[in-house]
C-alpha positions as CSV (number, residue, x, y, z in Angstrom):
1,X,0.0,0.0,0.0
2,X,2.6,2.0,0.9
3,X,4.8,1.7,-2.2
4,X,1.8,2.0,-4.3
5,X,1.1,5.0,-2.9
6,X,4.7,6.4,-3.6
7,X,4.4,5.5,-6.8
8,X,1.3,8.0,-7.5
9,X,2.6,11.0,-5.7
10,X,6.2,10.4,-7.9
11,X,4.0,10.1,-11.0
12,X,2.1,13.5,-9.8
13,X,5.3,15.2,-9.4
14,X,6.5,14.0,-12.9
15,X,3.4,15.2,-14.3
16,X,3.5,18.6,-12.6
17,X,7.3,19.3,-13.6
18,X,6.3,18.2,-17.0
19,X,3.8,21.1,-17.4
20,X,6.0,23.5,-15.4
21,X,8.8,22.6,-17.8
22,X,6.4,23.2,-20.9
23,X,4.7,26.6,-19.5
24,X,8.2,28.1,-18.9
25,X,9.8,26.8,-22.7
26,X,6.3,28.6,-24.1
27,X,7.1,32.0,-22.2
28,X,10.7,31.8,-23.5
29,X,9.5,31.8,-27.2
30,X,6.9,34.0,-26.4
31,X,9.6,36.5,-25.2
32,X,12.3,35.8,-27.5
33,X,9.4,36.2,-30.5
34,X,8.2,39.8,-29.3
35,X,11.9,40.6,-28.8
36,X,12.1,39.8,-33.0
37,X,9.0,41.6,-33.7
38,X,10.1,45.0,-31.4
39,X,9.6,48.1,-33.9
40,X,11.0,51.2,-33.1
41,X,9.1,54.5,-34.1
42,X,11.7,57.0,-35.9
43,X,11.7,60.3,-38.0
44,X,13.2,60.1,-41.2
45,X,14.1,62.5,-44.0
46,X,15.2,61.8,-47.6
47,X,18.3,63.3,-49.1
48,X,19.0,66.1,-51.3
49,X,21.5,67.7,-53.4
50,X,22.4,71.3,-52.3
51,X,25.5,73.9,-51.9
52,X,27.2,74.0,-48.6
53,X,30.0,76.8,-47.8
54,X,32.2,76.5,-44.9
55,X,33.1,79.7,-43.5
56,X,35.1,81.9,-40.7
57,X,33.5,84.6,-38.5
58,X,34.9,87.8,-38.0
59,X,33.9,91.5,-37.2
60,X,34.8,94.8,-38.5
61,X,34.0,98.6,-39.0
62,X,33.1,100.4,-42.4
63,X,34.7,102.5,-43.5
64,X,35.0,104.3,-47.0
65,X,38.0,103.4,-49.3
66,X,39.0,106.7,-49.7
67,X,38.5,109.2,-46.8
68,X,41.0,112.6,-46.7
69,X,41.8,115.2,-44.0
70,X,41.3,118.7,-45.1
71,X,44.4,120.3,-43.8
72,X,44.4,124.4,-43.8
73,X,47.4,125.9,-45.6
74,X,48.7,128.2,-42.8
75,X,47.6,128.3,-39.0
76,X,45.3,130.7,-37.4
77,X,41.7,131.5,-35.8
78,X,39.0,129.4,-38.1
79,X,36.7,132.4,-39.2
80,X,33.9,130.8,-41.0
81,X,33.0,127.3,-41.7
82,X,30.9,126.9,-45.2
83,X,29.6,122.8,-44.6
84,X,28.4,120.3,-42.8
85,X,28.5,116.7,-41.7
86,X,27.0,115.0,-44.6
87,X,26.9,117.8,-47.4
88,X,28.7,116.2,-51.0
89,X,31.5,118.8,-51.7
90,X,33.6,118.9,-54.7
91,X,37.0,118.9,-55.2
92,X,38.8,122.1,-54.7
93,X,35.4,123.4,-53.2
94,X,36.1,125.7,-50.3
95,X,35.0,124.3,-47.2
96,X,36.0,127.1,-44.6
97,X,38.7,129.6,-43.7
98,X,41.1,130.8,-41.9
99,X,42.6,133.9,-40.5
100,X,46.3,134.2,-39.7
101,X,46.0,137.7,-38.2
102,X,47.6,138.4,-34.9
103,X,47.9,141.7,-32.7
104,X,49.7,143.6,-35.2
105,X,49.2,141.6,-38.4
106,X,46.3,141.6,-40.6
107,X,45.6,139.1,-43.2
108,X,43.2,138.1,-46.0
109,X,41.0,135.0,-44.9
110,X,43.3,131.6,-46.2
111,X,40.6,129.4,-48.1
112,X,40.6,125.3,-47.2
113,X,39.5,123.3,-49.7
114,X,38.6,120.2,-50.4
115,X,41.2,117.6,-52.0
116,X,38.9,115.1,-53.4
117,X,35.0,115.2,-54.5
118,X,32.9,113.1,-51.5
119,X,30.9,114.0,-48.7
120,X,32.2,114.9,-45.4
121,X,32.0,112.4,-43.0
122,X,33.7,114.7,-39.7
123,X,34.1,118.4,-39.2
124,X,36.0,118.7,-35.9
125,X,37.0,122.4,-36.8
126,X,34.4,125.2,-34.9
127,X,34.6,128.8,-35.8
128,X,36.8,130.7,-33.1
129,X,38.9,126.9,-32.8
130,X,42.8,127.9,-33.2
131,X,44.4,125.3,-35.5
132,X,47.8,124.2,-37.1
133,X,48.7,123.2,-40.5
134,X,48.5,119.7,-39.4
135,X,45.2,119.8,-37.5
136,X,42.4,118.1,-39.4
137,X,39.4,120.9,-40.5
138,X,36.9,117.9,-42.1
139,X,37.5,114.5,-43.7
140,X,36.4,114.0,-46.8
141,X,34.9,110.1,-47.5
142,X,33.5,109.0,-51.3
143,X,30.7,106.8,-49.3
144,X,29.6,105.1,-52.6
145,X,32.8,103.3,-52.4
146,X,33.0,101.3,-48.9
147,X,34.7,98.5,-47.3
148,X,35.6,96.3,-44.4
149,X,38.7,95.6,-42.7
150,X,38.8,92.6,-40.7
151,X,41.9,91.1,-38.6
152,X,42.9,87.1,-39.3
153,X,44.4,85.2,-36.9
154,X,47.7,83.4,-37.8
155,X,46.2,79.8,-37.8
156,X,43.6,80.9,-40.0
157,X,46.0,82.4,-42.8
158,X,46.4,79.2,-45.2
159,X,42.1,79.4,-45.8
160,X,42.8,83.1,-47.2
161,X,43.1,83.6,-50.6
162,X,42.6,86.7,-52.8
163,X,38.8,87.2,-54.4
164,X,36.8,85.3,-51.5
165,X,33.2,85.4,-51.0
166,X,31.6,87.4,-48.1
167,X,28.4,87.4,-46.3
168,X,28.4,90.3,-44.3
169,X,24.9,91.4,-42.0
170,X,24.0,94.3,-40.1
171,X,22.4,93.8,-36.9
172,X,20.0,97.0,-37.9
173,X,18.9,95.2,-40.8
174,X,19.0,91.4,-39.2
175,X,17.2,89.4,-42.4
176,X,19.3,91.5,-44.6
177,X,22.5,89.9,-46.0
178,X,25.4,91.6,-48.5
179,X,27.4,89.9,-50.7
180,X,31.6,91.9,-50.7
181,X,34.7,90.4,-51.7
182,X,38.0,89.9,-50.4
183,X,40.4,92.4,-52.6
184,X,43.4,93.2,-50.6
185,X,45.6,90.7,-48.3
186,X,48.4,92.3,-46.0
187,X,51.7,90.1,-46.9
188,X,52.8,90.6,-43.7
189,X,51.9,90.2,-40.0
190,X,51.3,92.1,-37.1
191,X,53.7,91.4,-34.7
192,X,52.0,92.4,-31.4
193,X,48.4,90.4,-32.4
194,X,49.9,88.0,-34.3
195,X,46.9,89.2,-37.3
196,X,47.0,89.1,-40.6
197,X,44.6,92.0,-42.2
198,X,42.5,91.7,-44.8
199,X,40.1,94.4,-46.6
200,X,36.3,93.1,-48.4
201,X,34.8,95.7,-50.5
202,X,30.9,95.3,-51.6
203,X,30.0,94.0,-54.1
204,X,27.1,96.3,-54.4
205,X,26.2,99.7,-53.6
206,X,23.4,100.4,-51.5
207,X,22.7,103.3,-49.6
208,X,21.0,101.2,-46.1
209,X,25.3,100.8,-45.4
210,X,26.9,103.6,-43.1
211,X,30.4,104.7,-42.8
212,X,31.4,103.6,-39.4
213,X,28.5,100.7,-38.9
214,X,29.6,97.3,-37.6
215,X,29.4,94.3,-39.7
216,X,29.2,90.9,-39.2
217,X,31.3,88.8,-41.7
218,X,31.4,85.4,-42.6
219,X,34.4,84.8,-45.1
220,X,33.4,81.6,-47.4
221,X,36.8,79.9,-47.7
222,X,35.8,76.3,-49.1
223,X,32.5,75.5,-51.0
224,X,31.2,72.3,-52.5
225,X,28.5,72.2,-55.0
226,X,25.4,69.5,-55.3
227,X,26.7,67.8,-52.6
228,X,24.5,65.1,-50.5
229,X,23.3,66.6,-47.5
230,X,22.0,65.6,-44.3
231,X,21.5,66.6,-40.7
232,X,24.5,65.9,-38.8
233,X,22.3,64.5,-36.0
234,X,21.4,61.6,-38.6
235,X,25.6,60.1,-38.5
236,X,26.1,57.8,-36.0
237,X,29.4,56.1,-35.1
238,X,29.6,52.7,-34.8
239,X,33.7,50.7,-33.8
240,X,34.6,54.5,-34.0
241,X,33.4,54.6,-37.8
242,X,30.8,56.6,-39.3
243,X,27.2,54.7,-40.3
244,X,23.8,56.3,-41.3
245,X,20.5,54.2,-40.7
246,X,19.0,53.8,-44.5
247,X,15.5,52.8,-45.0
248,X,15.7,49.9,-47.1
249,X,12.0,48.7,-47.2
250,X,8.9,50.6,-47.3
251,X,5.5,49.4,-46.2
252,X,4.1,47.2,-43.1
253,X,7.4,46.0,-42.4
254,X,9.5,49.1,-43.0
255,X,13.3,48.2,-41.7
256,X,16.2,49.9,-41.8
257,X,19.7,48.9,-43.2
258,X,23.1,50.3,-41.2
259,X,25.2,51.8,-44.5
260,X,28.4,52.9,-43.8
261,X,29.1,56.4,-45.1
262,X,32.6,59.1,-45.6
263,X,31.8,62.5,-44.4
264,X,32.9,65.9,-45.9
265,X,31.9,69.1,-44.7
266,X,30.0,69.9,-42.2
267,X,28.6,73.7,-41.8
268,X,26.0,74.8,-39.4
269,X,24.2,70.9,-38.3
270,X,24.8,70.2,-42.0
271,X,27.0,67.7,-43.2
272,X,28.3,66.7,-46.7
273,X,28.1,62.4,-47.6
274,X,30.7,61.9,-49.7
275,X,30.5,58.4,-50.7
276,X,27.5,55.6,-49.1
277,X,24.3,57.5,-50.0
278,X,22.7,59.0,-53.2
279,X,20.0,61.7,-53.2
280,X,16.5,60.8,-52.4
281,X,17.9,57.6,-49.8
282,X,15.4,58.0,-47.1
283,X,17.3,58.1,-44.3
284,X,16.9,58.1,-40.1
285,X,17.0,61.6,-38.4
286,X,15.8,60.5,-34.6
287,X,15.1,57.7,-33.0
288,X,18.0,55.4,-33.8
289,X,19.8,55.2,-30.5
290,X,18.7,51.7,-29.9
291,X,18.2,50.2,-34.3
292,X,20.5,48.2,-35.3
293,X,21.3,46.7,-38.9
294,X,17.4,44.8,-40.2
295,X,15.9,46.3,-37.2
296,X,12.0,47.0,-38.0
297,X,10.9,50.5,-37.7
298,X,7.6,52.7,-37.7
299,X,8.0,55.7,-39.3
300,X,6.4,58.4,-37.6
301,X,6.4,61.8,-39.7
């Protein structure tokens, strides 16, 4: 009785671990077959062909490319003063004059004219002012003629070159932008800020640009032309190499193929692809921290 009744409880048990045995091999594939079908949602965004120009920042003052001081011809009391700040004078048109008398010594009124045709830009001279043959009575600027003159620092030399592109902008006009060019290149150095200078004239005249406004330049020192482009968030680096997620099928069961890629340029969150995509290759923008190569994907925008 005894032993028979061993035997059932053994036979329970076997039965039991049996089942347990089954149930926990069935989870396991259950798990392992969601793991298989796990899609990730992503943003993606197909390729174009475009213009991308790398550039370097810099700030500077305009100024006019030919500006003069009006010097008087003998010293003396300034009498009269014919012009002001802004009037277009001639050349050779008088602009004021200047008496030489002294206790004792009369003289005729000396004329100062102007040098060169333009508009005058200062007039530190005032009537009653004493002043020397070497004391400035205006300056003289031809304002239709303007330019920049920025300062290069020494490890940026070697990406200068004669006839570069400038964007410059104007934080009065903020959406405006104007084109100038890069026409004169010091040979030398300055020794005590280790800058190299460089002059950009517009390209354009227009009359919204003031002597003596600040500019914001962006010298275009290498551009490519119908590159591949894409959002430098979209590279990721894979064994220190760079890879971009491409979709490769479309549809319910949209997946995504991990294409390694060479990089060129990359300007302002935009980066060239060289070699590994061609234009319209859709492409993963966000999302792909966790895809890996086959991985299915739900494409979201």
């Amino acid at each position: 009785m005894k032993k028979s009744l061993r035997n059932s409880i053994f036979a329970i048990s076997a039965i039991a671990f049996t089942f347990g045995a089954a149930g926990c091999k069935g989870k396991n594939a259950k798990s392992e077959e969601t793991e298989k079908e796990q899609v990730y949602a992503v943003n993606t965004y197909k390729t174009v062909a475009g213009n991308l120009d790398d550039y370097l920042e810099f700030g500077g003052d305009v100024s006019s490319v030919n500006a003069v001081a009006v010097l008087p011809d003998m010293a003396g009391k300034v009498s009269r003063v014919l012009v002001s700040v802004g009037d277009l004078v001639h050349k050779d048109q008088v602009v004021a004059y200047v008496d030489a008398s002294r206790a004792g010594y009369s003289y005729t009124a000396s004329p100062v004219k102007a040098p060169i045709s333009g508009r005058i830009t200062a007039l530190p001279a005032t009537v009653g002012a004493t002043v020397s043959q070497s004391s400035p009575i205006a300056t003289v600027a031809q304002t239709d003629d303007l330019e920049i003159k920025i300062n290069i620092a020494e490890r940026f030399i070697s990406r200068i070159e004669q006839n570069q592109t400038a964007i410059i902008t104007f934080d009065a006009y903020p959406s405006a932008e104007f084109k100038a060019t890069a026409f004169e290149i010091s040979p030398v150095l300055d020794t005590s800020s280790r800058t190299m200078q460089v002059k950009l004239r517009f390209n354009e005249k227009d009359d919204r640009i003031k002597v003596g406004m600040y500019a914001r330049v962006k010298l275009v020192t290498e551009s490519v032309k119908d590159a591949i482009l894409v959002p430098a968030t979209a590279v990721v680096t894979r064994d220190q190499k760079p890879f971009i997620f491409v979709v490769a099928s479309k549809g319910g069961d949209a997946s995504v193929k991990l294409t390694p890629i060479k990089l060129g340029l990359t300007v302002d969150n935009q980066t060239e692809i060289t070699e590994g995509l061609t234009v319209g290759d859709e492409i993963v923008v966000k999302g792909m921290a966790l895809l890996n190569d086959g991985a299915k994907i739900n494409i979201m925008n």
